[in-house]
C-alpha positions as protocol buffer text, in pm:
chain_id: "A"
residue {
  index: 1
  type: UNK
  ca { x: 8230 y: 10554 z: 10361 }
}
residue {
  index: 2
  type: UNK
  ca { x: 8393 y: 10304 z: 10532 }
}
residue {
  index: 3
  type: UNK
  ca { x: 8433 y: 10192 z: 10908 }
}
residue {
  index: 4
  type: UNK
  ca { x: 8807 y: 10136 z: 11050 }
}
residue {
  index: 5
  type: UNK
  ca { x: 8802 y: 9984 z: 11371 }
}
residue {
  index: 6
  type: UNK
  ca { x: 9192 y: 9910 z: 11551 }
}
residue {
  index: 7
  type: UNK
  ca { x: 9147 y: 9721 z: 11740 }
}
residue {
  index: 8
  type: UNK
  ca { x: 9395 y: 9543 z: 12087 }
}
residue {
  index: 9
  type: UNK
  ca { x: 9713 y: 9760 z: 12151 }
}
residue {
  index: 10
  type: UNK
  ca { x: 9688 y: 9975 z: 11879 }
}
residue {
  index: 11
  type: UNK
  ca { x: 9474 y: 10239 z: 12093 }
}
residue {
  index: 12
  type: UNK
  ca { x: 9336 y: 10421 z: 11799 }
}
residue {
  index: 13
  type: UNK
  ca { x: 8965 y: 10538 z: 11750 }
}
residue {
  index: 14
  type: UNK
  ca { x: 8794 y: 10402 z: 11465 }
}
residue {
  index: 15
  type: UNK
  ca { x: 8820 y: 10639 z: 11168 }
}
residue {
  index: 16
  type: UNK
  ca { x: 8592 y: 10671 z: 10852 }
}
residue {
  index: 17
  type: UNK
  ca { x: 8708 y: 10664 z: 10501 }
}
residue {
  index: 18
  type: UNK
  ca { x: 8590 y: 10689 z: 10138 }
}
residue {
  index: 19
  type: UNK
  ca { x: 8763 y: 10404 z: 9990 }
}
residue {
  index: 20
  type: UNK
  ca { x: 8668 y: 10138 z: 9726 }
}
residue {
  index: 21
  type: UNK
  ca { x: 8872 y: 9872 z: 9813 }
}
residue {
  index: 22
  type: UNK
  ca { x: 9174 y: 9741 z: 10079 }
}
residue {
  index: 23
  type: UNK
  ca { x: 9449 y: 9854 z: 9875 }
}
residue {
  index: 24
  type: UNK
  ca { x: 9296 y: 10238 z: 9891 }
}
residue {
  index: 25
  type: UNK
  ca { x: 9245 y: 10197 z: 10243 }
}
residue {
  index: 26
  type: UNK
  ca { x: 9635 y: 10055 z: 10313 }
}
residue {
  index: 27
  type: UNK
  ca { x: 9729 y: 10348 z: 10147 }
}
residue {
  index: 28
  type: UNK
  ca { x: 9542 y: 10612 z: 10309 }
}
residue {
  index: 29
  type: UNK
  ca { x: 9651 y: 10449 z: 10653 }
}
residue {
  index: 30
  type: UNK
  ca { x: 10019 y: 10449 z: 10591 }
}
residue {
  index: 31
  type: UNK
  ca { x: 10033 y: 10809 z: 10609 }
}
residue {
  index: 32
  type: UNK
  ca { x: 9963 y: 10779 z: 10987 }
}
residue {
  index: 33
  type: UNK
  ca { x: 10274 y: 10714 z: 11111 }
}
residue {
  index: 34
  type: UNK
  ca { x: 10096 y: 10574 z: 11438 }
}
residue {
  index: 35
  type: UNK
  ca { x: 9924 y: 10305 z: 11206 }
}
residue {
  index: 36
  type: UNK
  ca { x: 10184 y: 10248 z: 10950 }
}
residue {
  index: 37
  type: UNK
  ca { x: 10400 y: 9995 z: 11204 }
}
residue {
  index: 38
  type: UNK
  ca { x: 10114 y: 9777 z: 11273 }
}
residue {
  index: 39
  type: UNK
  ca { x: 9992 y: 9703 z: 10941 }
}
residue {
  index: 40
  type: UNK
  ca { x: 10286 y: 9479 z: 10836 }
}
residue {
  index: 41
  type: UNK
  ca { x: 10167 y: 9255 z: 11169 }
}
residue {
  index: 42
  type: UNK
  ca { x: 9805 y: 9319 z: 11143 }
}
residue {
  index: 43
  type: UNK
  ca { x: 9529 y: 9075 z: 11025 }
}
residue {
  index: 44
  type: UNK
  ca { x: 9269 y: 9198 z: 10821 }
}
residue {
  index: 45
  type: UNK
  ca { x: 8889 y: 9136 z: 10829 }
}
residue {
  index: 46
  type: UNK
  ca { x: 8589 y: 9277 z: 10643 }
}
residue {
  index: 47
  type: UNK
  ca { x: 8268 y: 9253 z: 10806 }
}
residue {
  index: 48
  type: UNK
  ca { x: 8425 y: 9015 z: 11067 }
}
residue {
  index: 49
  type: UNK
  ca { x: 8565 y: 8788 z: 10768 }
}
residue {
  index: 50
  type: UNK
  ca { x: 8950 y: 8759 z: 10754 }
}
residue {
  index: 51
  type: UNK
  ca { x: 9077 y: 8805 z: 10434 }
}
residue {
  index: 52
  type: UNK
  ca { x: 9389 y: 8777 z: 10297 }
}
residue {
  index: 53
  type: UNK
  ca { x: 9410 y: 9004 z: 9971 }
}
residue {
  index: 54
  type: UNK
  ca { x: 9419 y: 9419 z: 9911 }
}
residue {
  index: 55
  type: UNK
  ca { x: 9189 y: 9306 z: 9620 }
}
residue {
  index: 56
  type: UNK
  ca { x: 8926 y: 9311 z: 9803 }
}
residue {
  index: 57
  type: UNK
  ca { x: 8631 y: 9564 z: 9696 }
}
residue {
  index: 58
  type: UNK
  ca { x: 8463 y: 9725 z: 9974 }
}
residue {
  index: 59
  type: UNK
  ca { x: 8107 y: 9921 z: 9980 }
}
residue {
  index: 60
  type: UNK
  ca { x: 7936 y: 10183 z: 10143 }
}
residue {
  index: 61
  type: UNK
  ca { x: 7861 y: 10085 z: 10526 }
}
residue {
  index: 62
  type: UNK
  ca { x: 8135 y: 9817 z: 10521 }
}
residue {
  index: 63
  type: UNK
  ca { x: 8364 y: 9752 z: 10848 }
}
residue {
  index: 64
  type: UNK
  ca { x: 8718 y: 9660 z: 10808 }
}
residue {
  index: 65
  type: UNK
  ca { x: 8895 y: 9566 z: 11120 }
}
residue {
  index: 66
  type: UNK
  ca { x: 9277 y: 9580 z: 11223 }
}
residue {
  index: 67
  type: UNK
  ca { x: 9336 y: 9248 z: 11435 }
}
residue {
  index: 68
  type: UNK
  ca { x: 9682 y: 9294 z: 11589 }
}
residue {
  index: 69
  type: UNK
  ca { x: 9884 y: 8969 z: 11706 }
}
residue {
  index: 70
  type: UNK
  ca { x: 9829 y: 8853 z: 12056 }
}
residue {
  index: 71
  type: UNK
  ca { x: 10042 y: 8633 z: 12316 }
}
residue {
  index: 72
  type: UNK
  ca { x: 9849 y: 8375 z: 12497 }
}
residue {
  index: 73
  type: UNK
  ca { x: 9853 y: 7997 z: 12626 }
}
C-alpha cells in the first residue's frame, strides 16, 4: 500500500492505495472529483523527493505527497 498525503488547501485526509507506480495512482485519484482539479496544478513528491514523471515505480510503505501551489512574498 501506499500513503497519499494532500496536502495545503486541498483539505483531504490522506488515503491509502495499492498502486505500483504514479501513473496507477493519477488514475485512481481522478475518479475523485474533489482531487481531480488539483492534480493538473499539483507538484508531486515521493518520500519528500519531487519528481517530475508518472514513471515513477513506487513500493510498499512509500509516501507520495500532493504539494498544491502557494502565493507568497
Amino acid at each position: 500500500m501506499v500513503k497519499i498525503e494532500f496536502l495545503g488547501p486541498i483539505g483531504k485526509e490522506a488515503i491509502e492505495v495499492d498502486a505500483s507506480n504514479l501513473k496507477e495512482v493519477a488514475q485512481k485519484l481522478k475518479d475523485d472529483k474533489d482531487i481531480e482539479k488539483w492534480l493538473e496544478e499539483c507538484a508531486v513528491a515521493v518520500n519528500d523527493k519531487i519528481v517530475d514523471s508518472l514513471d515513477i515505480e513506487l513500493k510498499n510503505g512509500d509516501r507520495v505527497s500532493l504539494l498544491p501551489p502557494v502565493c507568497g512574498g
